[in-house]
NUMAR-201288 format. One line per field, with one value per residue (C-alpha): residue number from 1; residue in three letters; x, y, z. Coordinates in pm, 1 decimal, decimal comma. Example, Ala and Ser with C-alpha at 12.3 -4.5 7.8 and 13.67 -1.06 7.14 Angstrom:
2
num	1 / 2
residuo	ala / ser
u	1230,0 / 1367,0
v	-450,0 / -106,0
w	780,0 / 714,0
***
This chain:
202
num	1 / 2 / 3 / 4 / 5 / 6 / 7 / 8 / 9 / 10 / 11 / 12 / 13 / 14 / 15 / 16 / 17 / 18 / 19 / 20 / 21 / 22 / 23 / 24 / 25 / 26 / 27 / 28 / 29 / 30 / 31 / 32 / 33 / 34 / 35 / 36 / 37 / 38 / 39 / 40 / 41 / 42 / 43 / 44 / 45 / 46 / 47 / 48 / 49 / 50 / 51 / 52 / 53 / 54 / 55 / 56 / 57 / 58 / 59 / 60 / 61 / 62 / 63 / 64 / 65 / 66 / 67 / 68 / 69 / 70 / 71 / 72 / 73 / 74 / 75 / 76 / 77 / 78 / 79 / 80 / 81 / 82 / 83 / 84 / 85 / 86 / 87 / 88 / 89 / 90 / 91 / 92 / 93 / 94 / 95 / 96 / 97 / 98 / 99 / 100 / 101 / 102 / 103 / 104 / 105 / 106 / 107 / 108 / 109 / 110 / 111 / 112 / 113 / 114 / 115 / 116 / 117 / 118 / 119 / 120 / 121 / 122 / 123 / 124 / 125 / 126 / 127 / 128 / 129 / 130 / 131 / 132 / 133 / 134 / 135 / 136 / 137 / 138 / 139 / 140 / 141 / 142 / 143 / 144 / 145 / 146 / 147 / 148 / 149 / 150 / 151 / 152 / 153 / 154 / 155 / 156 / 157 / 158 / 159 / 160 / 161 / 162 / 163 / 164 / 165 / 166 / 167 / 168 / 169 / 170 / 171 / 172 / 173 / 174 / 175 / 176 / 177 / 178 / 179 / 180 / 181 / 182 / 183 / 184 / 185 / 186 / 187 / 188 / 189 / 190 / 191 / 192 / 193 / 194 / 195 / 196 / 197 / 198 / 199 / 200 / 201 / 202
residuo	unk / unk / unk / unk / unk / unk / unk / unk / unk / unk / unk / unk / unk / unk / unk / unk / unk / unk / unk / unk / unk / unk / unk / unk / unk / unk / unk / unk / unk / unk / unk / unk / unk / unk / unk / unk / unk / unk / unk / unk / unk / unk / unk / unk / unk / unk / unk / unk / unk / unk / unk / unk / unk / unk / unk / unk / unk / unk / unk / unk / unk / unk / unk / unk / unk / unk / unk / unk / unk / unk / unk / unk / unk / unk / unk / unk / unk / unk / unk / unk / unk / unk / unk / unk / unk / unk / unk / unk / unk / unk / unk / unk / unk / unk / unk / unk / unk / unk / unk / unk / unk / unk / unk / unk / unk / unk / unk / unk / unk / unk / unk / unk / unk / unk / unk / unk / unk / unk / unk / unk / unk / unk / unk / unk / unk / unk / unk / unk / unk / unk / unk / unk / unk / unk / unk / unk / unk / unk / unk / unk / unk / unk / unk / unk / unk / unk / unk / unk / unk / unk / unk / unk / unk / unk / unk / unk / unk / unk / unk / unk / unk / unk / unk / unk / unk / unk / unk / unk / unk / unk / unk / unk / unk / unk / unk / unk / unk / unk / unk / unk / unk / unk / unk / unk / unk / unk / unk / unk / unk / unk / unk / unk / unk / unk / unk / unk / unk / unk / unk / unk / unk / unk
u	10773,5 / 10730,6 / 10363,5 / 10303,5 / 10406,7 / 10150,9 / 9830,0 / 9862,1 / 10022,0 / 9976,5 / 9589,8 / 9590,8 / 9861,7 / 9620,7 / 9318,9 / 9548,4 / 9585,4 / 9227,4 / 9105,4 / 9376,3 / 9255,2 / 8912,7 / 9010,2 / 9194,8 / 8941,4 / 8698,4 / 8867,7 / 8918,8 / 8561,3 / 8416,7 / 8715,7 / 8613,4 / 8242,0 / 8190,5 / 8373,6 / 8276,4 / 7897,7 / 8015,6 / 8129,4 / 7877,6 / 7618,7 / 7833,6 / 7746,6 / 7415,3 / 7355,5 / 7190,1 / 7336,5 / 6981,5 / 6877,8 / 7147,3 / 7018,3 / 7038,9 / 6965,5 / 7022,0 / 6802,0 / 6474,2 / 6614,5 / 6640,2 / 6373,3 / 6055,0 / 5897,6 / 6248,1 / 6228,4 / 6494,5 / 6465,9 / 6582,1 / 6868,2 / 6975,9 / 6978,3 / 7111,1 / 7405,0 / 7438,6 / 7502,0 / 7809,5 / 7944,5 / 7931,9 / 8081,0 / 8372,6 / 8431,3 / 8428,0 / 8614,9 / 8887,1 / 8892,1 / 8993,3 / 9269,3 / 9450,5 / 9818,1 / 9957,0 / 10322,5 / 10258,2 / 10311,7 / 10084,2 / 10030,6 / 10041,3 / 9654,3 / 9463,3 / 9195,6 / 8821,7 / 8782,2 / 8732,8 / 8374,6 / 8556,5 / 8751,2 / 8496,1 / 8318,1 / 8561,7 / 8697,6 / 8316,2 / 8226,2 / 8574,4 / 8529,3 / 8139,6 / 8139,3 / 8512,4 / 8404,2 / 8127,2 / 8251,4 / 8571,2 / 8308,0 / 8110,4 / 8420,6 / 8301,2 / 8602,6 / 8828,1 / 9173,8 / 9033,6 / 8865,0 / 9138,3 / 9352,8 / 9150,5 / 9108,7 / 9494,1 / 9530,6 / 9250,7 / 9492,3 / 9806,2 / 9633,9 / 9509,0 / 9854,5 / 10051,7 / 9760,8 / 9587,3 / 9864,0 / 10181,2 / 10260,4 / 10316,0 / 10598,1 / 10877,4 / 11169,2 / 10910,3 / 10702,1 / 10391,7 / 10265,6 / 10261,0 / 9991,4 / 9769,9 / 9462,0 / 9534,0 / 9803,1 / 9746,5 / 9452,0 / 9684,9 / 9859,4 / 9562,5 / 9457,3 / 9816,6 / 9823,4 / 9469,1 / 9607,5 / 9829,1 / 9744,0 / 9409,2 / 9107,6 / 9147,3 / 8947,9 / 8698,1 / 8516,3 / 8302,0 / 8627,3 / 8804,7 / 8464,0 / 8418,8 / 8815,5 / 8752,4 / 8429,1 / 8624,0 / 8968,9 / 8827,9 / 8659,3 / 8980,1 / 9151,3 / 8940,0 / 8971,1 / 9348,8 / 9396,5 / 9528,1 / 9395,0 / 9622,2 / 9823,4 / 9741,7 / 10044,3 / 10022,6
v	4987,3 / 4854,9 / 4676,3 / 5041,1 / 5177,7 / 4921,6 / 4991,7 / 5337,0 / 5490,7 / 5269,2 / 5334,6 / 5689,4 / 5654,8 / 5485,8 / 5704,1 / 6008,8 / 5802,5 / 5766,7 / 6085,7 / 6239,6 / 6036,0 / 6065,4 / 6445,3 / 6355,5 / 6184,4 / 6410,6 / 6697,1 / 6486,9 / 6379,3 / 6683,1 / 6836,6 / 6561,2 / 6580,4 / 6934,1 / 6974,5 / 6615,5 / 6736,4 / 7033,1 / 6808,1 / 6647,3 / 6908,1 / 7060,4 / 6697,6 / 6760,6 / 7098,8 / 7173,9 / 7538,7 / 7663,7 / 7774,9 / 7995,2 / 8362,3 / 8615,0 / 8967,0 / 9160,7 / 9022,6 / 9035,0 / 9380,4 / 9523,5 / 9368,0 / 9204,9 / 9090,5 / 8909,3 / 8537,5 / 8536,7 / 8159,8 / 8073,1 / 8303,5 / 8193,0 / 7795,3 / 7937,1 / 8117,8 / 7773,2 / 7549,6 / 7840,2 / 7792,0 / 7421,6 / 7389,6 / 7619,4 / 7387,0 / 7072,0 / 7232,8 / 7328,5 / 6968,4 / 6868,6 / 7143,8 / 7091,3 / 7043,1 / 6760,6 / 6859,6 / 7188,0 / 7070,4 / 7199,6 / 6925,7 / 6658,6 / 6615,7 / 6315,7 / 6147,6 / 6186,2 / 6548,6 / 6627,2 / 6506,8 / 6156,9 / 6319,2 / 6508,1 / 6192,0 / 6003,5 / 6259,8 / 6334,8 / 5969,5 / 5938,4 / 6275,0 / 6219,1 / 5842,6 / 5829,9 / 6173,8 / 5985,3 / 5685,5 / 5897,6 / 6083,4 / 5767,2 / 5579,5 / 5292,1 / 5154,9 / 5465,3 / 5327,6 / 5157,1 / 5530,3 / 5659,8 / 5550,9 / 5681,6 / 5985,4 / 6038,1 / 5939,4 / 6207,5 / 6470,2 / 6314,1 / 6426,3 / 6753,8 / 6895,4 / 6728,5 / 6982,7 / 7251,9 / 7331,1 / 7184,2 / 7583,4 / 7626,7 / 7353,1 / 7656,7 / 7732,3 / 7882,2 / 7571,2 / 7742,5 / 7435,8 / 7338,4 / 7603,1 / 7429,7 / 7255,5 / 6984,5 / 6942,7 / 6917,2 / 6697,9 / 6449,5 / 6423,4 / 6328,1 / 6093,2 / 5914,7 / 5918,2 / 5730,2 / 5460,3 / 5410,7 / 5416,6 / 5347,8 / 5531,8 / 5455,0 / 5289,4 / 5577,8 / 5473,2 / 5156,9 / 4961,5 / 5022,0 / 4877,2 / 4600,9 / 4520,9 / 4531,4 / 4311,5 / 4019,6 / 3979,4 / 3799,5 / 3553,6 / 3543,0 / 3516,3 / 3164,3 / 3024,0 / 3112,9 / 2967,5 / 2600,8 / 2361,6 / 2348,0 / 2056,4 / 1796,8 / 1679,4 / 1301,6
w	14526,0 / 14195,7 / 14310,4 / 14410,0 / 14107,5 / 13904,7 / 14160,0 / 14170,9 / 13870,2 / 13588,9 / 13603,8 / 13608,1 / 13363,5 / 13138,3 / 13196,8 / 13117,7 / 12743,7 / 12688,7 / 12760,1 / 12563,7 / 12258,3 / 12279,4 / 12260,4 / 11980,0 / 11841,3 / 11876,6 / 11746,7 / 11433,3 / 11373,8 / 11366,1 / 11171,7 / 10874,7 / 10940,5 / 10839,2 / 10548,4 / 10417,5 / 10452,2 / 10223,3 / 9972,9 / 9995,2 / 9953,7 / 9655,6 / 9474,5 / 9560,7 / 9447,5 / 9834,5 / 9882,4 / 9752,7 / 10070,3 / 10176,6 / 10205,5 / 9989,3 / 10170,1 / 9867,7 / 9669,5 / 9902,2 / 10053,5 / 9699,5 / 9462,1 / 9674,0 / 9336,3 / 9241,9 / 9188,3 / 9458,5 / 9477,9 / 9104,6 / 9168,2 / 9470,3 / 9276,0 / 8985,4 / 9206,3 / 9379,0 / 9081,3 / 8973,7 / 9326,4 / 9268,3 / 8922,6 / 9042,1 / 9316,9 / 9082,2 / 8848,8 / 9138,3 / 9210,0 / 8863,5 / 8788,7 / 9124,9 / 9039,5 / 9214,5 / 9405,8 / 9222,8 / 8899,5 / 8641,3 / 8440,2 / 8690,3 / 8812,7 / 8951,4 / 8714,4 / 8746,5 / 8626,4 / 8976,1 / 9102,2 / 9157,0 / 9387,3 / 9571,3 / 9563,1 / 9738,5 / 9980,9 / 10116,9 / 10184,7 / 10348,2 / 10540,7 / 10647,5 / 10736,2 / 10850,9 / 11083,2 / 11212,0 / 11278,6 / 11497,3 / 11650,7 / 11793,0 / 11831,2 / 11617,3 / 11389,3 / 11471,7 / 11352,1 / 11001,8 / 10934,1 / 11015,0 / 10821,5 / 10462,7 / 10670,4 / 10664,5 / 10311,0 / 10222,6 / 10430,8 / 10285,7 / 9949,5 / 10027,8 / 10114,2 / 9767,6 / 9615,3 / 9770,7 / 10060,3 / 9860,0 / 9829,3 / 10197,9 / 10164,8 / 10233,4 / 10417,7 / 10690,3 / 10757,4 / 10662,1 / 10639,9 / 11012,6 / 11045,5 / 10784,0 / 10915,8 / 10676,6 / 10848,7 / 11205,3 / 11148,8 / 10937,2 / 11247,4 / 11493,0 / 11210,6 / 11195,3 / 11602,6 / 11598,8 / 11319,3 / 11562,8 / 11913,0 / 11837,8 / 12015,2 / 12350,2 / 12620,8 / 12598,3 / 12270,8 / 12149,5 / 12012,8 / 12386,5 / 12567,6 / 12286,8 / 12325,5 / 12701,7 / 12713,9 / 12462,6 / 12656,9 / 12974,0 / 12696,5 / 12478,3 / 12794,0 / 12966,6 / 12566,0 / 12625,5 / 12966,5 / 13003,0 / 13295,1 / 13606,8 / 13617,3 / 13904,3 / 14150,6 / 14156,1
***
């Protein structure tokens, strides 16, 4: 029974895991990837090129280009300056360093490479790990109001995706991903370095 057990259902049991966290994982890069190209973007200045109907529908001869730049860099000093005022736990005068664009900085490299790197399965549980830290972060300011006796804060995306990150830092990504075939490809080597010589009977 048990040699039953560990032929039939310990595979499937194990295939079940992986795809499970390569859903996981997947859900989580490209939850990080778009919003870290955002940031990214918004340290950039690139939101030139969004459209601006009312300006072409309502004025041909308008230099609609240097308004929609001009409309861009607003947008993107508002969002700096959101970064830098966030109260941390709520508290008004409690506020992380950096005036904000350190911040951004940090959360869109963390967000874009640490997306990508979930996405292709390369290094999942060290990106991970920032990844959480980033999420940790953005619910002690942005979402520390929905800390309330109704648990608005389980609806939060922040949330739920701190929660795939921390399963991933811990499980890992599964045997769907680069790190499962690379972990897969070293243990027979690991495994012959590990192995000792049979003794001989004299």
């Amino acid at each position: 029974m048990v040699q039953w057990l560990r032929a039939h259902l310990v595979p499937h049991r194990m295939w079940a895991i992986s795809l499970v966290l390569l859903a996981v994982r997947l859900t989580l890069g490209v939850g990080l990837l778009e919003p870290g190209k955002a940031k990214l973007y918004t340290l950039a200045d690139r939101c030139a090129e969004d459209p601006l109907p009312d300006c072409e529908r309502d004025d041909a001869q308008a230099n609609c280009a240097a308004l929609r730049a001009t409309q861009c860099q607003a947008i993107n000093h508002d969002k700096l300056a959101a970064y830098g005022t966030a109260p941390l736990f709520g508290h008004a005068g409690w506020q992380l360093p950096g005036g904000g664009k350190l911040q951004l900085t940090l959360a869109a490299l963390i967000e874009a490479l640490g997306g990508l790197a979930l996405l292709l399965g390369v290094g999942a549980r060290l990106a991970a790990v920032p990844a959480a830290g980033v999420l940790a972060l953005a619910m002690a300011t942005s979402n520390w109001a929905t800390f309330n006796w109704n648990l608005t804060f389980t609806q939060t995306p922040a949330f739920l995706y701190l929660l795939l990150a921390l399963v991933l830092a811990a499980f890992g990504p599964g045997g769907l991903s680069v790190d499962g075939l690379w972990t897969r490809g070293a243990a027979p080597g690991k495994a012959a370095k590990s192995a000792k010589p049979a003794k001989t009977k004299k």
